[in-house]
C-alpha positions as CSV (number, residue, x, y, z in Angstrom):
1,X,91.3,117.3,96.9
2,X,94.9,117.0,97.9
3,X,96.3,113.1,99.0
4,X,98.8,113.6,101.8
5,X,101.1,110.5,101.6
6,X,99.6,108.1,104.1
7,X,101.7,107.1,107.6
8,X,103.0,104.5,108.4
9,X,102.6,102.2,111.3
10,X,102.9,98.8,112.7
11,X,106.2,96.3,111.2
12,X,108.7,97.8,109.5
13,X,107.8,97.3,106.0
14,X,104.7,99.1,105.8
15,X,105.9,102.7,104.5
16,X,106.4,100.9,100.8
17,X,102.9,99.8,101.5
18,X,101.4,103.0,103.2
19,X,103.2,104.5,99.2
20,X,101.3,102.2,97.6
21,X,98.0,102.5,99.2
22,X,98.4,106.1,98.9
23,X,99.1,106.0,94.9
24,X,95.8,103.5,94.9
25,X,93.7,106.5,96.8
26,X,94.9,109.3,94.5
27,X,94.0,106.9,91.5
28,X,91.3,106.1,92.1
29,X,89.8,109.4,93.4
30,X,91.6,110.7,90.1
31,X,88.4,109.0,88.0
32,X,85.8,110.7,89.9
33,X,84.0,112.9,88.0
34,X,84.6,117.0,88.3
35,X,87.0,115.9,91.2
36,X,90.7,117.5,90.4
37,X,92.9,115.5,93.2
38,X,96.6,116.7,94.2
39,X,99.2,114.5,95.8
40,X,101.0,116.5,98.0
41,X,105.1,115.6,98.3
42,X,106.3,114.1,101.9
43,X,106.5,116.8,104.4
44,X,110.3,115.9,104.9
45,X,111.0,116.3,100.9
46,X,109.4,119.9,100.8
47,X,109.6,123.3,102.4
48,X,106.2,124.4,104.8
49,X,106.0,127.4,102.2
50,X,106.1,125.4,99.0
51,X,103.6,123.2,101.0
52,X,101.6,125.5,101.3
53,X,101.1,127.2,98.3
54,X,100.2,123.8,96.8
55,X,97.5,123.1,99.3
56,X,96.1,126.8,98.1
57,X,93.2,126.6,96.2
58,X,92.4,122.9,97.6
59,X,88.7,122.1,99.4
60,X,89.6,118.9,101.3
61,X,92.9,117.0,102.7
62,X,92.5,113.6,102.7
63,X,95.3,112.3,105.1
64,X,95.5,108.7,107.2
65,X,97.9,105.8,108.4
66,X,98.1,102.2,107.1
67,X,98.8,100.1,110.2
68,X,100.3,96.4,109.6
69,X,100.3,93.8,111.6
70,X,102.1,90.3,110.0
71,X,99.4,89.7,107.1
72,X,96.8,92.3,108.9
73,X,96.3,95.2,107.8
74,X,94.7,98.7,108.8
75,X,93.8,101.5,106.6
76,X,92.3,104.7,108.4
77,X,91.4,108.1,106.3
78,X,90.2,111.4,107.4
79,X,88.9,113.8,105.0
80,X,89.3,117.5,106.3
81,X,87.6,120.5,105.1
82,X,90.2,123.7,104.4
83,X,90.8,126.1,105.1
84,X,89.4,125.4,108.5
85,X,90.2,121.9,109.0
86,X,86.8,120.7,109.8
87,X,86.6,117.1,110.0
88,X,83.8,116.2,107.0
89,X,84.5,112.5,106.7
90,X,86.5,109.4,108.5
91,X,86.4,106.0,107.8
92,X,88.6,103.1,109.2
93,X,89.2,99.5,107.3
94,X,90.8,96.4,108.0
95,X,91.4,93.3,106.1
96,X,94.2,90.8,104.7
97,X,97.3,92.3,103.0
98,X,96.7,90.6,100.0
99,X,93.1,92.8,99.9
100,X,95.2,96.1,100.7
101,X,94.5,97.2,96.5
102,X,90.8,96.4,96.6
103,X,90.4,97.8,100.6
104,X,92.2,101.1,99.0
105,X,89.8,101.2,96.2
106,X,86.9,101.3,98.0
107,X,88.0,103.8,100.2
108,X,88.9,106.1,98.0
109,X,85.4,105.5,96.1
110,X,83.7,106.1,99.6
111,X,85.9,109.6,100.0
112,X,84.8,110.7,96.6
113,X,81.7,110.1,97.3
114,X,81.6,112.3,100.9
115,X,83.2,115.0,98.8
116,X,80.6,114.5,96.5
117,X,77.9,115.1,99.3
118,X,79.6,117.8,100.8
119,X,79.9,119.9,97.4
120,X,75.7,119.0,96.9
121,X,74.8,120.4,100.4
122,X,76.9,123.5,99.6
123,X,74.9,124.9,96.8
């Protein structure tokens, strides 16, 4: 699964925290079992091509913005099957900033688990 580095949105602060609650994903889904998880570079920081070629090989693109709103905050993920960019999974989250850690935790758990789903259907 490749982690896209989340977006930002909302007060001006929240791309440290849209970093950090992408690091928490990719952490997390990093413990599932047989799950191999990529975090893909900013899209500024890297060529298309090199983008590309990284994102070869992968099933699913987990990709989403955190959204903060003074101490609200937002967390929405979509999960996208390649290479045809089927949608498999989205969820959407809210809850206190001080809960953005845990909120990102059990996202990531609920991710891991649709990929989990996805790969049982396919045999």
């Amino acid at each position: 699964m490749a982690v896209e580095p989340l977006e930002a949105a909302g007060e001006s602060d929240v791309r440290n925290l849209a970093g950090l609650v992408t690091a928490q994903l990719a952490a997390t889904l990093g413990r599932a079992p047989g799950l191999r998880v990529v975090l893909l570079p900013r899209r500024s920081s890297v060529s298309a091509e090199s983008l590309e070629r990284v994102k070869a090989g992968v099933r699913w693109t987990l990709q989403g913005t955190v959204f903060l709103s003074g101490e609200d905050v937002a967390v929405t993920l979509t999960m996208t099957e390649a290479p045809a960019g089927r949608v498999a999974w989205t969820a959407k989250a809210k809850g206190r900033f001080d809960q953005i850690l845990s909120l990102a935790s059990r996202m990531a758990s609920e991710a891991g688990g649709a990929a989990g789903s996805a790969v049982a259907a396919g045999r």
